[in-house]
Structure formats: C-alpha cells, structure tokens
N, C-alpha and C positions, 0 to 999 in steps of 0.2 A: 504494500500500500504506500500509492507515493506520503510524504511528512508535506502537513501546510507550514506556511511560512508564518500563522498565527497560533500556533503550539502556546499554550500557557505556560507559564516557567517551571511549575512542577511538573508537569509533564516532560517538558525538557531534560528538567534534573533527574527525572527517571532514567531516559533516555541514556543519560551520561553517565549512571552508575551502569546501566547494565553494557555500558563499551562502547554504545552506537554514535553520541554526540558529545561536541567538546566545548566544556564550562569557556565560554569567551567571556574576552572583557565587557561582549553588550550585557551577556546575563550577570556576571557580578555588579555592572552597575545598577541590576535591577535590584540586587540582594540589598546593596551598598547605595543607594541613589546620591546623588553628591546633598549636599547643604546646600539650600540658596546662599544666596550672597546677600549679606547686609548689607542695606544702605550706612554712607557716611555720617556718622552722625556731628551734628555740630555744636564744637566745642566750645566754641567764642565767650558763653556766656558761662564756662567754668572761669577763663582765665580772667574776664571782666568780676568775676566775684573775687577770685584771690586778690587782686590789682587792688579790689576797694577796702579788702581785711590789709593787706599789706599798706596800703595808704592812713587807715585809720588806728593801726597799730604804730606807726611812724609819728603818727599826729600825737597819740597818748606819748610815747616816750619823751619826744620833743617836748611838750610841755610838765613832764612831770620829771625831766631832768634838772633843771633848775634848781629846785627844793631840793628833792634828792642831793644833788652835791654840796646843797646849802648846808643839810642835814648831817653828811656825813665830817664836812670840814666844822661842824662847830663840834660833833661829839670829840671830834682829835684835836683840834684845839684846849677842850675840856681837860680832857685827860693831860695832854702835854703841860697846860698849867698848872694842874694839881702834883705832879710831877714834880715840876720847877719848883712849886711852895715848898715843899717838902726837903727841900735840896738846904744844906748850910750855906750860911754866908761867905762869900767869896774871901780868900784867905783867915777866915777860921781857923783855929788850932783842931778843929776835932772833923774836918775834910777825912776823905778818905785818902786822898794824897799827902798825908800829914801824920797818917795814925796806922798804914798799912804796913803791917812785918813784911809783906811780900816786896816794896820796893826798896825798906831797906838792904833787905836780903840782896838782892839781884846789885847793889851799891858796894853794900862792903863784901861782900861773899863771891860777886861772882865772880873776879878776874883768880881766885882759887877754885871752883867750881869747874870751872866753861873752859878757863886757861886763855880766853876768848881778853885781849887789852882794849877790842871796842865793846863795853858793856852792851852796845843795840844788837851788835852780832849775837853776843853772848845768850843774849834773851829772846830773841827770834827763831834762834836756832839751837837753841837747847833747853832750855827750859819753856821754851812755846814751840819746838818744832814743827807738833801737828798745826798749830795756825800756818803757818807758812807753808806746810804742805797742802793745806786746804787751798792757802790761796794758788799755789802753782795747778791744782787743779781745777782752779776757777778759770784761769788761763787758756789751759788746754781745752774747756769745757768751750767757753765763750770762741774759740778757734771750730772747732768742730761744727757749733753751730751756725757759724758765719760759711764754715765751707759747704756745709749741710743745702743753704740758703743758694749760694752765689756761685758755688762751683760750675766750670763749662768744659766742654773735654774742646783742644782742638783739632781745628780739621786741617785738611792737606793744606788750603790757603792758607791757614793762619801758619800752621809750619815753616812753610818757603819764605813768605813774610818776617817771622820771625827770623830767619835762618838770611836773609839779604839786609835787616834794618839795622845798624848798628847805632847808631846815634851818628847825627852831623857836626854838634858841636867839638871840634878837636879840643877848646880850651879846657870845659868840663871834664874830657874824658881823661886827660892827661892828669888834670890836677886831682879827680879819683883815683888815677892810679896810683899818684904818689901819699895821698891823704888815708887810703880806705888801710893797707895795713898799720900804718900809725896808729888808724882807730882803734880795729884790731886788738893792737898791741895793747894800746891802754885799757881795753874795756878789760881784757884777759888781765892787766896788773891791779887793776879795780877789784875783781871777783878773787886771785888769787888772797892780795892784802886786804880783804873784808874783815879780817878777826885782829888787822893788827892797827888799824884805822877807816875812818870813814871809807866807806863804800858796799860793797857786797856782790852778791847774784843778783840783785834787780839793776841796780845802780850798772852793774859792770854787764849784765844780758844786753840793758837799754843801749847802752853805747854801742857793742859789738851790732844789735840790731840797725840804729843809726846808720854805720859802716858800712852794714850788707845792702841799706836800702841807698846809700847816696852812689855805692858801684851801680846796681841793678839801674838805678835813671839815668846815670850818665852813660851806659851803652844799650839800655831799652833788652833789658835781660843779658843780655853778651851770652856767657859761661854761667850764668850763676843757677840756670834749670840744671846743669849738670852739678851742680856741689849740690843745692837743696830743690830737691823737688816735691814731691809727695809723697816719696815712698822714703828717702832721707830724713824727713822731717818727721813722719811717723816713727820710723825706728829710733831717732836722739829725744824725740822727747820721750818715749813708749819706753825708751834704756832711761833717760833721766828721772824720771820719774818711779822706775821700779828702785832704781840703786838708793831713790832718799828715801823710798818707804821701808823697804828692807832693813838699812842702815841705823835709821831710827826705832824701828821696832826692836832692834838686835838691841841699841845702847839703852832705850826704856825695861827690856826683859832682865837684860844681865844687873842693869840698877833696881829695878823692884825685886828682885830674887838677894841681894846683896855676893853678887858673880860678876869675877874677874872681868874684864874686857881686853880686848887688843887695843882701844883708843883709848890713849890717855892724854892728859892735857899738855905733857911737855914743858917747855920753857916757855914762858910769857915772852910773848915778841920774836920768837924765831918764827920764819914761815911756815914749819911744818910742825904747828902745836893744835891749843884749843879742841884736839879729839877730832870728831865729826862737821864741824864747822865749816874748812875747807873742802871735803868733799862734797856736803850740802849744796854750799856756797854754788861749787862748780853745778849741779845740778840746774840749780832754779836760774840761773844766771843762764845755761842752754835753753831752757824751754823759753825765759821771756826771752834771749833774742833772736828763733826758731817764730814764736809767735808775733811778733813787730812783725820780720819779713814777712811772712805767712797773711798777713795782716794788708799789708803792703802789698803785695802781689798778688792776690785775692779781688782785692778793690779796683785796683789797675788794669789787670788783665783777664782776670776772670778763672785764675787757676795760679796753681805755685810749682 
C-alpha cells in the first residue's frame, strides 16, 4: 500500500521503530516545535526610573552632607579639647617629659647600652627597633601600592625609544656624571657613621636616592633599568628587609632569654660598634633609597 504524504506522527513513529521510516528533523521539530520569539521589550522606562532614584538619592546626600561634616568636625573638635584640658601646663615640673624614667634612661644609659655615641641612633634602633621596622614597611607598602596603581609594561616602541633617547643636554649629563658618585659616596658615609653622628639609613637612603634620580634625568634612564629594575629592586628590598627583621628578633630573643649574643657594643666611636645598629642602618637606608627611585621612575615613566 502506497504511504500518504499526510501520515500523523504517531503513525510515523511507528513506522520508524519497526525499520521502514526515518525520524527526520521535520518530525522532531514536531516533537520539539521551536519557541516563538518574543517581542523586544522596552526598557527605556527601567533606566528613566533608576536615573530618577539615582538623581534623588544625589539630591539627599548633597544636602545632608553639610551637617553631616558639620557634625562630625565638632564631635572631634570636642574630644580634641577635652584632651588638650587635661594636658599640664606647658613646662610644668610634672610633664611627662620631665618625670619619664624612660628618657632619662635612653640619656644616661644609652651610649653603654646601644654602644650607639648618637643617642637618636641608639633609640630608633634598638630600643624602638620595631618602630622603624614598621616604618621601612610603611615604605615598601606605600611602593607596592603606587606600583599596584601606575604600573605599564613596555612595548616594542617605547623600547627603541628608550634605547635611541639619551638626553641632549651635554652640560647636565657631564656634570651627573661627575656629581652622582660623590653623592653616592656621601649618602653611603651618612648611613655607615649613623651610630657615630648625625645621620643614618633614612638621612643616608635619601641622598643615595637623590643621586640615583639626578643620573636617571640627566640621561632619561641611560643604564640605570639595568642596575635597578623591578626585579633588582624587589630582591634588595625583599633581602633588606628580611636581614633587619631576622637581626632584630635574634638580638630581642637572646636579650629577653638573658643569652649570649655575637653583637656586642664594642668601643664607642669606632665604626664597627653599637651591635646591630650598623647593619640596620645599612638596611633601611636601601629600601628608602630603592623606594625615592622606585618612586621617581614610577611617576615618570610608568615602570622602574
């Protein structure tokens, strides 16, 4: 019997189990019919509603910032005077700068304590070492998040660029090249004689940083991507910063346990006294002048 061309689907699908016809994709779209298609719907009058909460939420803030910061500057006001009230009279005998064992101590104590002939060394660095460690991690912190920010990788252009511009001025570059190790030199006699006169690791970083940045403008980078880069500058501060926490925690355990140490204060006024002092020193004195250039080259260029 010829098959008509109007077979109902089950029929069909009979057909198909028992061999004779083949499931095509007309009969599964019968199974399967597609979805109509939605129409577009229009949105206009969602974003005209958000526009007018966004507008009206703008309008409240605006006007109730005012008071708000009115509010909050008198409560701190408040407090800051009451504060102040409470404070003794300006040279008092019973000041806490007048009656603290702790600054006598650090006066008459510390050039045999520390070993350290500039008391500020003395006290920064050993008996407040962790403040100063905090701060060199403030440093490095405040670097991070500037590179975090501003960081650019470059491209083949800036490369060749780099790589063709050296700077034009002859005067500048000449007079860099005679100035910048002089700098150098001094920031490194700064950082070394910190325990035996004014100066230190910040004092003696900053200059060294100076130095690196008046090279890097007067030849628009030169050589100095090859001495500090980002992977340079990660490693000397990433070393500087382990060798002062290490150092410090060694000379805090063996003094709170009452245990030997290897640093001892030496002679007052040789260079190689005061304990730990001098190697600190060297420490924080890398990272802030690591961080100036870092700093410097960052803002400039858009990488170090």
């Amino acid at each position: 019997m010829k098959k008509t061309e109007k077979n109902s689907f089950f029929e069909r699908l009979r057909e198909w189990d028992e061999g004779n016809f083949d499931l095509t994709e007309e009969t599964m779209g019968e199974l399967h019919p597609p979805r109509p298609e939605r129409k577009h719907q229009n949105m206009d009058w969602v974003h005209q509603h958000l526009e007018r909460m966004e507008a009206r939420e703008i309008g409240i803030f605006e006007k109730l910032y005012p008071f708000m910061a009115v509010i909050l500057a008198s409560v701190l006001i408040f407090f800051l005077l009451m504060v102040v009230s409470e404070m003794p009279a300006f040279g008092s005998a019973d000041t806490p700068a007048n009656t603290s064992v702790v600054i006598k101590r650090y006066i008459e104590n510390g050039l045999a304590e520390t070993g350290a002939v500039n008391i500020v060394a003395g006290v920064i660095l050993d008996y407040r070492a962790f403040d100063t460690l905090g701060e060199s991690h403030v440093l490095f912190t405040a670097a991070i998040a500037v590179f975090i920010l501003l960081l650019q990788e470059k491209d083949e252009k800036e490369k060749k660029r780099d790589a063709r511009i050296l700077g034009n001025d002859l005067i500048l570059k000449k007079t860099a090249s005679v100035l910048m190790p002089l700098i150098i030199m001094f920031g490194v006699y700064v950082i070394l004689c910190g325990h035996l006169g004014p100066g230190g690791g910040f004092s003696g970083g900053a200059i060294i940083g100076g130095g690196l940045i008046l090279y890097s403008m007067a030849f628009n980078g030169g050589n100095m991507n090859r001495v500090i880069n980002m992977k340079s500058y990660r490693l000397i501060v990433l070393l500087a910063l382990l060798s002062y926490s290490v150092l410090k925690c060694y000379s805090f355990f063996c003094g709170a346990n009452g245990l030997h140490t290897i640093f001892t204060t030496g002679t007052p006024g040789a260079i190689f006294s005061a304990g730990l002092i001098l190697p600190l020193n060297t420490a924080v004195g890398l990272v802030v002048a690591c961080t100036m250039y870092g700093f410097y080259s960052i803002f400039t260029k858009g990488r170090i």
